[in-house]
Backbone bond lengths (Angstrom), bond angles and torsions (degrees), N, CA, C in turn:
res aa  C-N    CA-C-N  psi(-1)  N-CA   C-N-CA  omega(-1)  CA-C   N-CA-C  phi
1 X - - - 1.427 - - 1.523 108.25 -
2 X 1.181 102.35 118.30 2.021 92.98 167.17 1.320 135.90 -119.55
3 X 0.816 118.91 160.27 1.490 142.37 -144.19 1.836 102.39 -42.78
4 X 1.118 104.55 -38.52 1.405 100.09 174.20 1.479 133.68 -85.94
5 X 1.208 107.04 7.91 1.832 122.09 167.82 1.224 102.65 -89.67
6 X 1.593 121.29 -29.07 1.603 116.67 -170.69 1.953 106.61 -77.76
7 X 1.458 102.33 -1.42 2.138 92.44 -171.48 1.699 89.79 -94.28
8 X 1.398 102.09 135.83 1.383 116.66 163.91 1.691 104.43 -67.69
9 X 1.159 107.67 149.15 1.293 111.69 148.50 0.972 135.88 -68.65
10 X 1.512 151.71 157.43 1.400 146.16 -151.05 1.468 86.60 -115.91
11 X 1.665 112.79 143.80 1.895 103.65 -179.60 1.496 81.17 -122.26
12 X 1.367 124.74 149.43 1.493 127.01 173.38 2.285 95.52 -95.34
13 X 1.407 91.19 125.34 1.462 93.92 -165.06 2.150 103.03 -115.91
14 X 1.300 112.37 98.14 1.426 90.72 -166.88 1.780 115.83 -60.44
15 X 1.576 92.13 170.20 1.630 87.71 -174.02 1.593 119.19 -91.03
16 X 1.191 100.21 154.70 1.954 100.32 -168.01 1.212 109.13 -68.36
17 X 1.632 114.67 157.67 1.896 114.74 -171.94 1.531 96.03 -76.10
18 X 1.080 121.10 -8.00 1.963 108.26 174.93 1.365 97.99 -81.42
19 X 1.007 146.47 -44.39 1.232 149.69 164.77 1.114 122.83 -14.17
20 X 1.585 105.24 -77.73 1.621 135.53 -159.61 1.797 97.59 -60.96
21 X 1.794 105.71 -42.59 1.200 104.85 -171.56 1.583 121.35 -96.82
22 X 1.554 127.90 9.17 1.005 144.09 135.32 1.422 103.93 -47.48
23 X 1.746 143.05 -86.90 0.615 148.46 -175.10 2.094 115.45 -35.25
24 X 1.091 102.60 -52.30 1.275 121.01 168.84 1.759 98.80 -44.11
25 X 1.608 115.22 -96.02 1.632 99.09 -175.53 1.406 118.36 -66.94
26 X 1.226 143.55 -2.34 1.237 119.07 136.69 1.380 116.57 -26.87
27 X 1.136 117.53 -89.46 1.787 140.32 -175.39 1.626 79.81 -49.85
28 X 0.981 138.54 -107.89 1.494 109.73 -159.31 1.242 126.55 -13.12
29 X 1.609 113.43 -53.44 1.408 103.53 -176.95 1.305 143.31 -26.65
30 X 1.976 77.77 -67.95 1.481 109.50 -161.83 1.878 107.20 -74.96
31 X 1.643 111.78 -15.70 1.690 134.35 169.89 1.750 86.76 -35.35
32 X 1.700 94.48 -75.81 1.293 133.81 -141.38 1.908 98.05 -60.43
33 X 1.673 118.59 -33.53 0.999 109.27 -177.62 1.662 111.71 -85.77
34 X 1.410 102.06 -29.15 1.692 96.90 163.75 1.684 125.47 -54.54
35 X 0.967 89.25 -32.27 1.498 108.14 -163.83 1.697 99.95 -71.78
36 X 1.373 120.15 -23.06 1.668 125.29 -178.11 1.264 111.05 -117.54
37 X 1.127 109.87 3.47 1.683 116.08 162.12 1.533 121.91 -67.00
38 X 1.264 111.39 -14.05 1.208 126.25 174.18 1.621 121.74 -124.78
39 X 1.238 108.07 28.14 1.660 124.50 166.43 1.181 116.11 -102.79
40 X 1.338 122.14 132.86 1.634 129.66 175.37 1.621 122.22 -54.32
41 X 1.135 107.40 -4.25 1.367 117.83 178.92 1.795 117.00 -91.99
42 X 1.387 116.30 0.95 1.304 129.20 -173.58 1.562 102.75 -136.57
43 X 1.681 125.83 -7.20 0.944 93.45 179.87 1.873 122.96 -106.69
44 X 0.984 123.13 -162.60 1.691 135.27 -163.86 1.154 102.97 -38.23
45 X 1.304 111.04 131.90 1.972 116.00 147.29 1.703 96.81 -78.18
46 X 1.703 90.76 140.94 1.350 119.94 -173.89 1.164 90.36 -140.58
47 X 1.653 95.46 116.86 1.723 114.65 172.51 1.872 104.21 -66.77
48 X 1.393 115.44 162.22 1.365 122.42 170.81 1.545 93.85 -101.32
49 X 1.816 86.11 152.24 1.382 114.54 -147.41 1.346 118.23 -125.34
50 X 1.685 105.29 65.59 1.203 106.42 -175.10 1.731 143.24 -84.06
51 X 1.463 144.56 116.34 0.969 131.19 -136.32 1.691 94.85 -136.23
52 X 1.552 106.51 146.85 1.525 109.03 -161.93 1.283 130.74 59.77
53 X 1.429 122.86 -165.75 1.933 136.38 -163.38 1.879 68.63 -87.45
54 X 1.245 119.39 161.07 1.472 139.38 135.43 1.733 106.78 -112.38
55 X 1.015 117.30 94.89 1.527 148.51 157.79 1.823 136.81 -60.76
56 X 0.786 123.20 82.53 1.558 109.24 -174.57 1.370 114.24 -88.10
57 X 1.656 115.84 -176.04 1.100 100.21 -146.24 2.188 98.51 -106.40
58 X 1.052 78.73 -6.23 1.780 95.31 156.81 1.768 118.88 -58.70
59 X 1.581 98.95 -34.38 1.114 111.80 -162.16 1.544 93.63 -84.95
60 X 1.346 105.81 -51.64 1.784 104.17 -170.06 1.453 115.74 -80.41
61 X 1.637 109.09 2.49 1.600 92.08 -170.65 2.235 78.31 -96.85
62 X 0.746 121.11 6.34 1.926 99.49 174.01 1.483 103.89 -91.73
63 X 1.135 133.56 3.67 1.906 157.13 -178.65 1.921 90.96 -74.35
64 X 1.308 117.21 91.13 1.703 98.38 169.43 1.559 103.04 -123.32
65 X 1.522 104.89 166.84 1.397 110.78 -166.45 1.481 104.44 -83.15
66 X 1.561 106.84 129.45 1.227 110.26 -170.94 1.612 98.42 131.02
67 X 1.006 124.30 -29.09 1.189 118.98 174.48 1.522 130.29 -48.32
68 X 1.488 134.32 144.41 1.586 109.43 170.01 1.590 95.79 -96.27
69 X 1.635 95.14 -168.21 1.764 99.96 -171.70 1.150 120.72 -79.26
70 X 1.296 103.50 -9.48 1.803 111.63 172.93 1.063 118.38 -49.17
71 X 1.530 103.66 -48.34 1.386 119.49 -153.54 1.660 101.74 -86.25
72 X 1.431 114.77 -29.23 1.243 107.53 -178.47 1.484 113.99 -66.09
73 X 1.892 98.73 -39.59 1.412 95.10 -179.65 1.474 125.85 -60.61
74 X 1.485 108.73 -16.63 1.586 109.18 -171.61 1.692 102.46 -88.41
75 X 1.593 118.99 -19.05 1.519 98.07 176.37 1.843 102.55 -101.00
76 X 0.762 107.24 -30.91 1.945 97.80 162.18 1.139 103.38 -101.46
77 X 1.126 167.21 3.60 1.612 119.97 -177.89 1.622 129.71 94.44
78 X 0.908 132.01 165.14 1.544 131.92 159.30 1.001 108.15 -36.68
79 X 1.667 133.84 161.99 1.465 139.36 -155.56 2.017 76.44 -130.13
80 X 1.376 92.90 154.25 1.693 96.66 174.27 1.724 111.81 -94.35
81 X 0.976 105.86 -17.20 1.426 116.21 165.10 1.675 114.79 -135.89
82 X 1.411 107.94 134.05 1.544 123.47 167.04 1.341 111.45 -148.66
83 X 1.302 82.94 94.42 1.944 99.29 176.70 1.919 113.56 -52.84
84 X 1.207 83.98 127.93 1.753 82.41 163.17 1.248 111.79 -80.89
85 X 1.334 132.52 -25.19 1.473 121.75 169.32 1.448 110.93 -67.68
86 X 1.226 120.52 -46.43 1.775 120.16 -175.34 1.452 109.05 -114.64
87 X 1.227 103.21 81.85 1.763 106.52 -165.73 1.844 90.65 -78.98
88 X 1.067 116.45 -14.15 1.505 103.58 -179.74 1.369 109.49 -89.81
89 X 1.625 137.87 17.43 0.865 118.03 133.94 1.477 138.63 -145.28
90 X 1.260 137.43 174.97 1.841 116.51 -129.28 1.609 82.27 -142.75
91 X 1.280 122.25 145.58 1.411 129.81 -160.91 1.536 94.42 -135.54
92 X 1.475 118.97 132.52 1.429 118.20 170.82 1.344 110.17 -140.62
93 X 1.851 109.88 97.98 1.050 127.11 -164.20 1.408 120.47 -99.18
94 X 1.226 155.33 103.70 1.560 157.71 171.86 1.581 108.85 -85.49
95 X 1.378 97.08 114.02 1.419 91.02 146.74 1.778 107.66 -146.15
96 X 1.648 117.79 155.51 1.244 121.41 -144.34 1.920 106.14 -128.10
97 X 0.900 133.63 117.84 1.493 116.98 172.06 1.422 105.45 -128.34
98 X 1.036 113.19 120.97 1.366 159.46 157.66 1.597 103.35 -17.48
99 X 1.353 128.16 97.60 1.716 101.77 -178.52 2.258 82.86 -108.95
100 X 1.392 92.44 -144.21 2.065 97.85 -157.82 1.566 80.48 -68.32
101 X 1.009 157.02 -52.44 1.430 124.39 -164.16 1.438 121.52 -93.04
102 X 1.300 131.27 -16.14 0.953 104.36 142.06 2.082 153.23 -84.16
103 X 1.628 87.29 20.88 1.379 92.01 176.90 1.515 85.06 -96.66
104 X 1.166 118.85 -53.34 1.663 102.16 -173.04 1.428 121.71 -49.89
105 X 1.322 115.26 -11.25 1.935 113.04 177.47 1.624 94.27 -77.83
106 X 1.562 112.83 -45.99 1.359 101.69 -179.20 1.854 92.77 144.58
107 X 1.363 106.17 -26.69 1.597 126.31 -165.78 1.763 94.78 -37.08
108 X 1.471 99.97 135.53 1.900 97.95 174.93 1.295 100.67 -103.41
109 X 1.329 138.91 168.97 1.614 139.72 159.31 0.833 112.75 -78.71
110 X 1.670 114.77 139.82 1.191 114.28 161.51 1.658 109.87 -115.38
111 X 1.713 96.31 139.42 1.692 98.89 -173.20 1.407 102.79 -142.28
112 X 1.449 124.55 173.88 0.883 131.18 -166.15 1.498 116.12 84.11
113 X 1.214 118.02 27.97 1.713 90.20 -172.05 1.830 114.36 72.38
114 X 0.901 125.35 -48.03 1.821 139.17 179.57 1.527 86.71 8.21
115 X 1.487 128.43 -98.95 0.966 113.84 -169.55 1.637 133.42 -93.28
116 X 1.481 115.76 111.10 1.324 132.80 -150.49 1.274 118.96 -128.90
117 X 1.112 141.67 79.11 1.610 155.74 169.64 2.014 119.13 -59.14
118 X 1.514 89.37 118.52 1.737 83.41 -176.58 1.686 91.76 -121.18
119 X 1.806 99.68 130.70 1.412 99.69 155.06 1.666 96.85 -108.20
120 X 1.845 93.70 152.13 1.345 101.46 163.14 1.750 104.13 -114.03
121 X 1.641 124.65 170.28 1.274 113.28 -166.47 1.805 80.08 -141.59
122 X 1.030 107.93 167.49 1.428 120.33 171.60 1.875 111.76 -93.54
123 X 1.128 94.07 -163.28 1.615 95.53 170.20 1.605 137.06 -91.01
124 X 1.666 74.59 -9.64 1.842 83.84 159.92 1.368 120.71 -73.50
125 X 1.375 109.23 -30.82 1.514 120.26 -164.00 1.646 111.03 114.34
126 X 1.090 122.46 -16.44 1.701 144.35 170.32 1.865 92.40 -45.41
127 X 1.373 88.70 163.30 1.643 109.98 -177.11 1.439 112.19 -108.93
128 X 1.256 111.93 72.01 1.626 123.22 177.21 1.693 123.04 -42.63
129 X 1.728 92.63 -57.36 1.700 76.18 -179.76 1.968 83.77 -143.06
130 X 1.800 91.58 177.96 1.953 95.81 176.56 1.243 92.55 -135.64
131 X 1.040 141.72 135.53 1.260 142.55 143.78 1.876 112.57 -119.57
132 X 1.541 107.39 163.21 1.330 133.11 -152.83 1.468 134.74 78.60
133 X 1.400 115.37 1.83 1.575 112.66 -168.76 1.548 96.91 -63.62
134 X 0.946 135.44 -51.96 1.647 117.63 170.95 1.008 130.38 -27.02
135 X 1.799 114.66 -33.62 1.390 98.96 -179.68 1.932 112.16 -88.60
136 X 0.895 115.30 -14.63 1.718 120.34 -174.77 1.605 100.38 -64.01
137 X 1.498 118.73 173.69 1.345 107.98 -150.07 2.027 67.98 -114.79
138 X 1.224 93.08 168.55 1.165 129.81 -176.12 1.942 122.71 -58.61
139 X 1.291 96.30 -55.50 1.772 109.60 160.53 0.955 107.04 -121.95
């Protein structure tokens, strides 16, 4: 027997319509998942991003001069900056970014510094002067 009686012939066999259309929603599918890979409805939770005291201006107008730092600390809080070079004066800076739930409340960011409160204190430790309550929001 030789070697060339043993090769089958190749039969060209077309492919079945379950087939063709397997193949079909496949490739739809996988279209369809590219295609939403780039919709806002699949993408990241983004925590909100809050940075510094958030202060209002309710809060800073009960702040009067004469105060010591105790007292400031007990109606705001920690200062976001306290320079060791200018320990006499105390910076309370907010700024806020917005991650998926707070754009959905409606909340805008605030950046830049925007709202920024300076106490200065004397050498007693007293509350000499305040500046920024204008810029803090209102409630």
């Amino acid at each position: 027997m030789s070697h060339l009686t043993m090769i089958k012939t190749l039969t060209f066999r077309p492919s079945s319509p379950t087939s063709a259309l397997r193949k079909i929603a496949i490739t739809s599918v996988l279209s369809a998942a590219v295609a939403m890979s780039g919709c806002s409805l699949l993408s990241v939770y983004k925590i909100d991003l809050p940075q510094g005291t958030a202060i209002t201006q309710t809060q800073a107008q009960k702040l009067q001069v004469g105060m010591n730092q105790n007292q400031v600390l007990y109606l705001l809080g920690s200062p976001a900056i306290k320079d060791t070079l200018a320990p006499k004066r105390w910076d309370y800076i907010y700024d806020y970014q917005a991650g998926t739930e707070g754009r959905r409340q409606g909340i805008k960011d605030v950046k830049n510094a925007s709202q920024h409160l300076i106490i200065y204190f004397d050498d007693q430790g007293l509350v000499n002067r305040i500046e920024g309550i204008e810029s803090l929001p209102t409630s």
